[in-house]
C-alpha positions, 0 to 999 in steps of 0.5 A: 500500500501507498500513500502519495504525501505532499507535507506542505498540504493540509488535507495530505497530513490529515490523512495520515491519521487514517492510514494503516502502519506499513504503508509505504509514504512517497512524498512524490515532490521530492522523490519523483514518480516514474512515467509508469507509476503515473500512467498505472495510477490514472489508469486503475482510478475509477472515476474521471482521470481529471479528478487526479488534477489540479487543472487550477495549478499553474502547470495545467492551467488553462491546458485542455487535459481532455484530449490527453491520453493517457501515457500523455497524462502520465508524461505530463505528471511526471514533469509536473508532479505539483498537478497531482491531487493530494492526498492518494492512496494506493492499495494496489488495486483501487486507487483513492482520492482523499478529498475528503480524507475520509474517503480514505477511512471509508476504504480502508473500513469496506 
């Protein structure tokens, strides 16, 4: 299990209040994420791929996302890993978005 951090972001330290002992923080700021990470996260989340965004950062804004693939995406993300919403985690199946945080207890408690 993973948990994608960004230390400097409110609802991201929330959320570690939620999440189990052993699961493996990234603070993909910092670290950086491979082109694949990205491209397996956008492709596993069930839902609509730009709810991983935040088309209002600087990097995105004013991009038309939409027509992006994919891979595209994922290339994107890798450039600009400030675009990624926080908090996520990864369960190695689901993909969740913690906004709120407690989309992650609720997972997690299913």
């Amino acid at each position: 299990m993973k948990y994608y951090h960004n230390p400097r972001c409110s609802k991201s330290r929330q959320g570690l209040g939620f999440i189990p002992s052993g699961c493996q923080i990234i603070l993909y700021l910092k670290e950086g994420i491979s082109v694949d990470d990205y491209a397996s996260i956008l492709q596993r989340y069930d839902g609509t791929v730009l709810d991983l965004l935040r088309i209002q950062e600087l990097p995105a804004k004013g991009l038309n996302l939409h027509s992006y693939s994919i891979y595209e995406l994922a290339e994107f993300l890798a450039q600009n890993p400030i675009v990624l919403q926080r908090p996520i985690l990864d369960d190695g199946v689901s993909i969740i978005v913690g906004r709120p945080v407690e989309n992650i207890s609720t997972h997690l408690n299913n």
